[in-house]
Structure formats: C-alpha cells, structure tokens
Steps between C-alpha positions, in 0.01 A plus 500: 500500500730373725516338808572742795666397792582740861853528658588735746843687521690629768647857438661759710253816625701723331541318139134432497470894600676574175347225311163617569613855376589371200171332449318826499731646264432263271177491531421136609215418670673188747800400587455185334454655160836652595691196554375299233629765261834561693487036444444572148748746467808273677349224229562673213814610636600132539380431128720805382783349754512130331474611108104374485290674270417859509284758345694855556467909386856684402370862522752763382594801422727619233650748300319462138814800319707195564623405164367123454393438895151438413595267205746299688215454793250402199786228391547397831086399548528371142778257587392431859393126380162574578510658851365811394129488458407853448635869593359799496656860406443845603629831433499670863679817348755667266780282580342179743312195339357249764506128405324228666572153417315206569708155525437147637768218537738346769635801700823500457481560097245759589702664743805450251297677190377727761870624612616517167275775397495646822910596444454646166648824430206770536277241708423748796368265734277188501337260757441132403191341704441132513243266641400140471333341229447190665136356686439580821417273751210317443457568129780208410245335373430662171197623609455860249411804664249790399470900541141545509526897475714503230275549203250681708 
C-alpha cells in the first residue's frame, strides 16, 4: 500500500459547508476519501486532456428501423483498428436498441470514433466516459495488483 502523507487545506466556511453536503450525498465516510477521488478524477481528466491512454464506455441509444444504422455502427467497431474491445446490445423496446461499447486507446481517436457514431442518423443520444489507464502513484513500479473477493 502506499505511503500516506497529511496536508491541511484552507477553505472558505461556506465551500466546506457545501463540500461536506456533498460528502453525505455520496455517501463517503471522510473528507479525505472525498478529495482523493475528486484528485483522481482531475488526473484522469489530465490523461484524457494530453491524448495518454484511456479505457472509455460509448453508451447509446438508437433507432434499430433505421435501414443499415446498426450495420454501419458494427463496421465502424470492426474497422476501429482495434479500439473496440467489446459491446454489448440490447433491445429496450419496439423501436430503441441500447449499445454499449467498450474501447481503450489515446483519447483523442477514442473520442474521434466516439463522435462519429454519436452523429449518425437515428443515433438518439449517447455519452462517451473515459478514465485513465495508467498506474497510480506508487504502483510505477510494476508491482501487480489483486482482487481478493473476486472469485469468492
């Protein structure tokens, strides 16, 4: 695990008010699992920023009467170069199919790919989510990581 170090931050009465709100919303249980996430989140936002690596969801919903729509998305994930890992497609009714596609590369060909079958014809709407693929601090050094629940 890593090494964990204490800083203290100044903050206005009335920020902190609403940042401590927040907090309880979300369900954390300090304020310093809170800012580590929201120092997480401005990472990744960096990585997506400076074309780094990213793994990212394109969720959307579209109109599967469409003549060819759902083959020219299937063309698009077969010619994406290999950004497209794996998608997944369901029927949510008589006329809407949900697709969810799972992509990793530099994030400006995601968000490119991403775009592109976002303006389709038929496409109804779609939201592309990104985040880093990169270490975080302090496992640089190659050191592997386990889930010890996971075949529980």
């Amino acid at each position: 695990m890593a090494e964990i170090t204490r800083t203290g931050v100044s903050i206005e009465d009335d920020l902190l008010k609403r940042f401590d709100e927040l907090i309880v919303r979300r369900g954390y249980k300090n304020r310093s699992e809170a800012i580590r996430d929201l120092i997480r989140e401005t990472l990744v936002n960096d990585a997506v920023d400076e074309n780094r690596d990213v793994v990212a969801t394109l969720s959307m919903v579209y109109d599967h009467h469409l003549p060819n729509l759902g083959q020219k998305l299937t063309e698009m994930q077969h010619h994406s170069h290999g950004k497209v890992l794996a998608a997944t497609h369901i029927h949510l009714d008589d006329v809407n199919c949900l697709e969810v596609i799972m992509m990793k590369g530099n994030s400006a060909d995601i968000r490119h790919l991403a775009d592109h079958m976002l303006s389709l014809r038929g496409v109804k709407n779609g939201k592309l989510v990104m985040t880093s693929t990169g270490p975080e601090e302090g496992e640089a050094d190659g050191r592997s990581h386990s889930h010890p629940h996971e075949h529980e």
